[in-house]
One Martini backbone bead per residue (centre of mass of N, CA, C, O) as a GRO file, in nm:
protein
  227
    1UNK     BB    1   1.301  -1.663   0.945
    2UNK     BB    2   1.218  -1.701   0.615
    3UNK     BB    3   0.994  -1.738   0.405
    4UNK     BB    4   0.845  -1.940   0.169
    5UNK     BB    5   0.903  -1.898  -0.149
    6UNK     BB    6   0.627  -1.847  -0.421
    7UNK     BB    7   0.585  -1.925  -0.736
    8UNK     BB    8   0.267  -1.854  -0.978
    9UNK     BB    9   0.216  -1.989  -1.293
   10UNK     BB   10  -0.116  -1.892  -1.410
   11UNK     BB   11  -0.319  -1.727  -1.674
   12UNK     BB   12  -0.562  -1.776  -1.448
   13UNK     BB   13  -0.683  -1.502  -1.224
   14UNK     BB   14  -0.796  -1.717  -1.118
   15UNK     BB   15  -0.583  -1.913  -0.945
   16UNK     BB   16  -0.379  -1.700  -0.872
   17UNK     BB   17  -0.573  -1.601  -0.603
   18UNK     BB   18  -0.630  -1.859  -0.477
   19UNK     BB   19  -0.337  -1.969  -0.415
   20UNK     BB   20  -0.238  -1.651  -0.305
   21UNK     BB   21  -0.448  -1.677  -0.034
   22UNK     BB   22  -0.338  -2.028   0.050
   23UNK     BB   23  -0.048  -1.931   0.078
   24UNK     BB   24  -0.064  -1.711   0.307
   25UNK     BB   25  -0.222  -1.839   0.513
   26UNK     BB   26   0.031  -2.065   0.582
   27UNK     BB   27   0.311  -1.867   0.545
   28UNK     BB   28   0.363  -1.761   0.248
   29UNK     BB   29   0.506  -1.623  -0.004
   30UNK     BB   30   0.402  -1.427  -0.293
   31UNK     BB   31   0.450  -1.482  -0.644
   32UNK     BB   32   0.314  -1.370  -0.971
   33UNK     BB   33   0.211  -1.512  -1.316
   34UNK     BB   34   0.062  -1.488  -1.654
   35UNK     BB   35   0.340  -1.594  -1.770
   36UNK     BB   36   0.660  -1.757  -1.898
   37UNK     BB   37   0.827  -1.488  -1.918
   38UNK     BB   38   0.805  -1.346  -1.656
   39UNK     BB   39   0.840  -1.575  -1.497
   40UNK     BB   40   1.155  -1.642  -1.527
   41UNK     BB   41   1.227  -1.346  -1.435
   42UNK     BB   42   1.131  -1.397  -1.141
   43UNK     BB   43   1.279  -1.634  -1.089
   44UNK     BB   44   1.596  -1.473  -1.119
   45UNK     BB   45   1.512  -1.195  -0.930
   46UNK     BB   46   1.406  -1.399  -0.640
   47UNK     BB   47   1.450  -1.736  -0.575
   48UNK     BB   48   1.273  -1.954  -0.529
   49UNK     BB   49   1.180  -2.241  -0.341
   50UNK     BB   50   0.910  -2.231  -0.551
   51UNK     BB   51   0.715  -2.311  -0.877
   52UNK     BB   52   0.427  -2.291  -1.008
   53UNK     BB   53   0.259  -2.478  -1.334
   54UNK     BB   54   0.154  -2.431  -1.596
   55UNK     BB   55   0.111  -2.551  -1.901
   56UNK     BB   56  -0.164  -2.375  -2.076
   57UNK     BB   57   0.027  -2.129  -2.220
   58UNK     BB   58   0.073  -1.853  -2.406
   59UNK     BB   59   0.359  -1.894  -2.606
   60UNK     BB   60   0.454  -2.025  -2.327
   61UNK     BB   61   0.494  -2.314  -2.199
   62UNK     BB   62   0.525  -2.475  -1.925
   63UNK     BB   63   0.761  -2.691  -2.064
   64UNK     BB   64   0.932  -2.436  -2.111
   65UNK     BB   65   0.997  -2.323  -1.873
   66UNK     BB   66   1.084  -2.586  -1.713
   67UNK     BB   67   1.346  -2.577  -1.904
   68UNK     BB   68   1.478  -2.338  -1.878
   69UNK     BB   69   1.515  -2.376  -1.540
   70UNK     BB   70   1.688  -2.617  -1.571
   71UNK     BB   71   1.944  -2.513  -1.753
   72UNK     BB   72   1.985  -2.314  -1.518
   73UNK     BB   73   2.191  -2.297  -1.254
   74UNK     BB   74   2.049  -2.103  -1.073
   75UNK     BB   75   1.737  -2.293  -1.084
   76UNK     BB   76   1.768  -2.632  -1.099
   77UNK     BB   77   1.701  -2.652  -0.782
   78UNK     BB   78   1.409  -2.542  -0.849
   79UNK     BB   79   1.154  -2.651  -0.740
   80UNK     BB   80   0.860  -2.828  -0.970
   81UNK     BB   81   0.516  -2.741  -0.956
   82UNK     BB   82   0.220  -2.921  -1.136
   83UNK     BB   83  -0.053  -2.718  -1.238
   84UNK     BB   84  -0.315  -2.927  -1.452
   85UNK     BB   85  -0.534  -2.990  -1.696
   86UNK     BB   86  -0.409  -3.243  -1.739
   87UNK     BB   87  -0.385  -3.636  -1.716
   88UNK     BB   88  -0.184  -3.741  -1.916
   89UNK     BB   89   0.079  -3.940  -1.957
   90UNK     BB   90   0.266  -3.763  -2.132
   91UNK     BB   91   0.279  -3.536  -1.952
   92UNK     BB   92   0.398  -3.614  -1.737
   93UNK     BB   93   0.645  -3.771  -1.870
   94UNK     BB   94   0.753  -3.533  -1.967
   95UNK     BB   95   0.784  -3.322  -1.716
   96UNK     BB   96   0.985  -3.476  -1.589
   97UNK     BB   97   1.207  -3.460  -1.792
   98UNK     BB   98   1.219  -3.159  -1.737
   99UNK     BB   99   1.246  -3.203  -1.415
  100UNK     BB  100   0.987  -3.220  -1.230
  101UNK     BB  101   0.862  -3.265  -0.880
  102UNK     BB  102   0.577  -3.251  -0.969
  103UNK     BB  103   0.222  -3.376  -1.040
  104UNK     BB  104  -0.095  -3.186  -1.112
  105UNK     BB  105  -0.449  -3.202  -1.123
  106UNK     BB  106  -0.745  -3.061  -1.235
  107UNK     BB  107  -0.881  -3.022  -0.998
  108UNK     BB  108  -0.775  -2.928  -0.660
  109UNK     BB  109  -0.724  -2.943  -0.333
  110UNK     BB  110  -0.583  -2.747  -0.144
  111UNK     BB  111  -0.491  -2.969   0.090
  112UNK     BB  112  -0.301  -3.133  -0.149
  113UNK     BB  113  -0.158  -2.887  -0.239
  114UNK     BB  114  -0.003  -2.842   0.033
  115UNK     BB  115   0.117  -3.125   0.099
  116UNK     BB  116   0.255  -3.118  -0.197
  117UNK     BB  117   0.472  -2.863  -0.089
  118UNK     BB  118   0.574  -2.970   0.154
  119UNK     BB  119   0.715  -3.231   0.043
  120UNK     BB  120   0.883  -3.069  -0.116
  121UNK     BB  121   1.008  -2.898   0.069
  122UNK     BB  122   1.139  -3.136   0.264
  123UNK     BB  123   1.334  -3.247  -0.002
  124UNK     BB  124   1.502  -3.020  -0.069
  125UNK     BB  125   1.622  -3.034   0.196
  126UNK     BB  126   1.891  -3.122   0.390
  127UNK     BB  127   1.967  -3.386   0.503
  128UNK     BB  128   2.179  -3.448   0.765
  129UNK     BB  129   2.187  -3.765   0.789
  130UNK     BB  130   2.189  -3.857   0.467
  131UNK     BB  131   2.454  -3.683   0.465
  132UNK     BB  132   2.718  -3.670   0.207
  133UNK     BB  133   2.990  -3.461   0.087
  134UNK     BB  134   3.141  -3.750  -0.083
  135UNK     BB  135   3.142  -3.928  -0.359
  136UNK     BB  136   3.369  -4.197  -0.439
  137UNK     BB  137   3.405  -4.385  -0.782
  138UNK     BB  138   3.682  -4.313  -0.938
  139UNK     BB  139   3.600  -4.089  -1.139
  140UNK     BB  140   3.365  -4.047  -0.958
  141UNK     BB  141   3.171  -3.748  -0.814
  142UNK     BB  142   3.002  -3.678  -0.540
  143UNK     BB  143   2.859  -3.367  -0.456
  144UNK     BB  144   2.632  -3.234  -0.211
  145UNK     BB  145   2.675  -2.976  -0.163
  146UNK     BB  146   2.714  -2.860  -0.529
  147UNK     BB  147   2.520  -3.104  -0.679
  148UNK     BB  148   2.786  -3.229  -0.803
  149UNK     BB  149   2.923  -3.396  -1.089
  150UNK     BB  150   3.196  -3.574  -1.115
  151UNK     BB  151   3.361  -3.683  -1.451
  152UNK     BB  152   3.685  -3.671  -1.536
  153UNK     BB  153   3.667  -3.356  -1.373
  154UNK     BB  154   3.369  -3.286  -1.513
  155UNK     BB  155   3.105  -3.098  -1.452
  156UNK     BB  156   2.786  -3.258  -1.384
  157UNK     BB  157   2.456  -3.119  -1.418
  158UNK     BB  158   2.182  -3.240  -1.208
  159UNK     BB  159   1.896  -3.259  -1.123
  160UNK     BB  160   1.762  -3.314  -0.861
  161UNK     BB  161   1.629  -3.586  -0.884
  162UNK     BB  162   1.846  -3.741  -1.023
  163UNK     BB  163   2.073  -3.644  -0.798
  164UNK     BB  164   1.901  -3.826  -0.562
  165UNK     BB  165   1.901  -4.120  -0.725
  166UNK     BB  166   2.216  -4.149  -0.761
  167UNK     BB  167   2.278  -4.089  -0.439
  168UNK     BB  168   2.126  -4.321  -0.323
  169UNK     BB  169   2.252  -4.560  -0.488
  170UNK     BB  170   2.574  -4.451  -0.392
  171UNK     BB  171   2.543  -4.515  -0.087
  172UNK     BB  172   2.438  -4.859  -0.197
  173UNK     BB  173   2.650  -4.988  -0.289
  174UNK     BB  174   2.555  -5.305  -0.410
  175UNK     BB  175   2.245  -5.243  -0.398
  176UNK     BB  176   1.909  -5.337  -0.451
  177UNK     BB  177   1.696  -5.072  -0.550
  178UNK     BB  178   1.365  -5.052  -0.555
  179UNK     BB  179   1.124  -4.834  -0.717
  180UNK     BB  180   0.973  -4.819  -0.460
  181UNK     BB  181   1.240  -4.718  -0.250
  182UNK     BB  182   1.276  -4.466  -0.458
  183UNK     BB  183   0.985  -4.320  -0.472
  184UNK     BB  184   0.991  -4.284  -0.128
  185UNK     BB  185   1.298  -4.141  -0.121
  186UNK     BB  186   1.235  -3.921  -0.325
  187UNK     BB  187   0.875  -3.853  -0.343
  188UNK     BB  188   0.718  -4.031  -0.144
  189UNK     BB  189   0.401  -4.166   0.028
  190UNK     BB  190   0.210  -3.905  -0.045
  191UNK     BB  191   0.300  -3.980  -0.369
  192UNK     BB  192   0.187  -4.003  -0.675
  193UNK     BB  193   0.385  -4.228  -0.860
  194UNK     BB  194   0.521  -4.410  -1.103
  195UNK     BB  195   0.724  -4.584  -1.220
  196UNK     BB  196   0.819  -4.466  -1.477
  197UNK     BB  197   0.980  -4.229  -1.313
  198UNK     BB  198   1.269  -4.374  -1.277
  199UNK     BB  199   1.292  -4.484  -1.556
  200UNK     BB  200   1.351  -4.174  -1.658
  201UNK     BB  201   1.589  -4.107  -1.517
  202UNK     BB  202   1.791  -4.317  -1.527
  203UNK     BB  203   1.821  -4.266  -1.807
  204UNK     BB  204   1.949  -3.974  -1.808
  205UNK     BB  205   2.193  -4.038  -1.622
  206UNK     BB  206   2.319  -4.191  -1.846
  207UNK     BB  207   2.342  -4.031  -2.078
  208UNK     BB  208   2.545  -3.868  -1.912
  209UNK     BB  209   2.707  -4.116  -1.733
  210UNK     BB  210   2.671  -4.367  -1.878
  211UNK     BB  211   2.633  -4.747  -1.829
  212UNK     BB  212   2.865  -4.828  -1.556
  213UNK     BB  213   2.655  -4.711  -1.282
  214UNK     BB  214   2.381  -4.862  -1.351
  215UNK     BB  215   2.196  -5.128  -1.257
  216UNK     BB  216   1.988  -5.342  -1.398
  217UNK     BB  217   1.725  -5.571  -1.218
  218UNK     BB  218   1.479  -5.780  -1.304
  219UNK     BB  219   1.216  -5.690  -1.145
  220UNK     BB  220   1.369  -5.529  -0.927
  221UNK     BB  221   1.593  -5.303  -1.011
  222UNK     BB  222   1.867  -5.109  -0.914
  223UNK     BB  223   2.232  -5.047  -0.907
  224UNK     BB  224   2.552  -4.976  -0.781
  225UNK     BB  225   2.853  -4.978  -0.911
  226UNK     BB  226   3.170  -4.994  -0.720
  227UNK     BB  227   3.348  -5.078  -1.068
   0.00000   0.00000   0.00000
C-alpha cells in the first residue's frame, strides 16, 4: 500500500522545507510548489490524497487556486487543508465556501499539523460502517459510490464536506440533528470549526438542490424532509 501523497503549495520555501521535512518523517511522499498555476498542474498530474494550501500568494492566490481544484470533476474530492498566517474570521468563512476542508493559522506547531491532516485524511477515506451506496428520496438520489446527487436524472457534483453534510441528514431523515453534531461527525471533536461553518455549508446545498430537502429547527439544528 503506497503512501499518502501530499501537495503543499506556499510562497515561503522555509515552510515549504520545513512541512515536507516533517511530513516525510511522518511517512508521507510529498510534492511542493511555491506558486497556485503550478500547485494546480501539479495537482492535476499527480492526484494527491491532501493539498496544503497557503492563502497569501503572487499572481494566484489560495482562495483562487482552491476555487479551481473545487471546480475540477477530477479533483473536488481531494480535500484542501488551508495554512496560512490570515487568522481573521472573513477568510475563514470564504475559504469553506471555497470548498476547504481545514483552515490553520501560523505559526502552528508541527505536532498539530499532523493531527489535522491524520483527521483529514481518514475522513476523506470511506467509513465502510457508515456508508450506504445509494440514498433515494423521490427525485433525490443520493450516490456514496460516485459521490454523486441526481435530482430530477441531472447529476450534481458537490465539495465533498457539502456532500458528507448532506450524506449524514439524509441517513438520518426525519431527525433533527444539531449543529454541534454535525460538526463532529463530519470535521471531528479534535478541530475547531465555529457553528457558522454548517450554516454555510447548507446554505450552498440548498443552493443548488433547493429548499425542500433540509429543514432548519431554530435553536435546535436540521433535519432532512423524508418527502
Amino acid at each position: 500500500m503506497s503512501n499518502p501523497l501530499i501537495l503543499v503549495v506556499d510562497d515561503e520555501h522555509d515552510i515549504l522545507d520545513l512541512v515536507e521535512y516533517n511530513l516525510i518523517k511522518q511517512g508521507y511522499d510529498v510534492i511542493k510548489s511555491d506558486n497556485g498555476h503550478e500547485g494546480i498542474q501539479l495537482a492535476k498530474k499527480h492526484k494527491p490524497s491532501l493539498i496544503l494550501l497557503d492563502i497569501m500568494m503572487p499572481k494566484m492566490d489560495g482562495h483562487q487556486v482552491c476555487h479551481n481544484i473545487k471546480q475540477d470533476p477530477e479533483l473536488k474530492s481531494i480535500p484542501v487543508i488551508f495554512l496560512t498566517a490570515r487568522s481573521d474570521e472573513k477568510s475563514e468563512v470564504r475559504s469553506l465556501d471555497d470548498g476547504a476542508d481545514d483552515y490553520l493559522t501560523k505559526p502552528i506547531s508541527i505536532s498539530k499539523l499532523m493531527s489535522h491532516i491524520k483527521a483529514v485524511l481518514r475522513r476523506a477515506s470511506p467509513s465502510s460502517e457508515r456508508q450506504q451506496k445509494v440514498i433515494q428520496f423521490n427525485n433525490l438520489k443520493i450516490d456514496r459510490d460516485r459521490y454523486v446527487v441526481v435530482k430530477g436524472g441531472k447529476d450534481i457534483r458537490l465539495p465533498r464536506k457539502e456532500f458528507e453534510v448532506l450524506y449524514l441528514l439524509a441517513t438520518h431523515a426525519g431527525k433533527v440533528l444539531s449543529r454541534q453534531v454535525l460538526l463532529n461527525e463530519i470535521w471531528g471533536t479534535n478541530i475547531y470549526v465555529i457553528d457558522r461553518t454548517v450554516d454555510v455549508h447548507i446554505r450552498k446545498i440548498r443552493e443548488k438542490l433547493g429548499d425542500e430537502f433540509i429543514e432548519t429547527v431554530k435553536g435546535v439544528g436540521y433535519r432532512f424532509r423524508r418527502s
